[in-house]
C-alpha positions in Angstrom: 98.4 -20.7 32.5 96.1 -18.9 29.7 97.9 -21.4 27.0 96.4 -24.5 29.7 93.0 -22.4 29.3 93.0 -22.0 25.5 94.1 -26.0 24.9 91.0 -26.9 27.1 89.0 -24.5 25.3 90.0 -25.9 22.0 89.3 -29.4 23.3 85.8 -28.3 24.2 85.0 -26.1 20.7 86.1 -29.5 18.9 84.1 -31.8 20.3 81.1 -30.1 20.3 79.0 -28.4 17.6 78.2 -24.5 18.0 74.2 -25.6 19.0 75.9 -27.8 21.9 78.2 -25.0 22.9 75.1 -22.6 23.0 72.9 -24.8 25.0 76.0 -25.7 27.3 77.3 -22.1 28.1 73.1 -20.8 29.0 73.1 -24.2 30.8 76.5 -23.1 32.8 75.4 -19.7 33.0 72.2 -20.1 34.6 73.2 -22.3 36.7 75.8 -19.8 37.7 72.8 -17.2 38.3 71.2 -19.7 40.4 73.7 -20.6 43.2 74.1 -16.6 43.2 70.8 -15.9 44.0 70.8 -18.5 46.5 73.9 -17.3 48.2 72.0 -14.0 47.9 68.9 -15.9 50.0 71.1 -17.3 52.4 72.4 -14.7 53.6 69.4 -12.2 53.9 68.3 -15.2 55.8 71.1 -15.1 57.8 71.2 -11.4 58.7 66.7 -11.6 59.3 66.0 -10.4 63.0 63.1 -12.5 62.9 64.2 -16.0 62.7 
């Protein structure tokens, strides 16, 4: 399995220059961060006594 996960990573670090990967890897984690902290939302939503 991590020989699948370092041929897809070579694939990826080939057909993009190291600015792309940069910019691509903030993008992805960001938007990582993002769908956290609205899981994070959700539920403190979820759990409010109010609503």
């Amino acid at each position: 399995m991590f020989f699948f996960f370092k041929q897809i990573r070579d694939i990826f670090s080939n057909s993009h220059s190291k600015q792309q990967q940069v910019i691509l890897s903030r993008g992805a984690f960001f938007h990582l961060l993002g769908y956290l902290g609205s899981c994070v939302v959700i539920s403190l939503v979820a759990q409010s006594t109010y609503l």
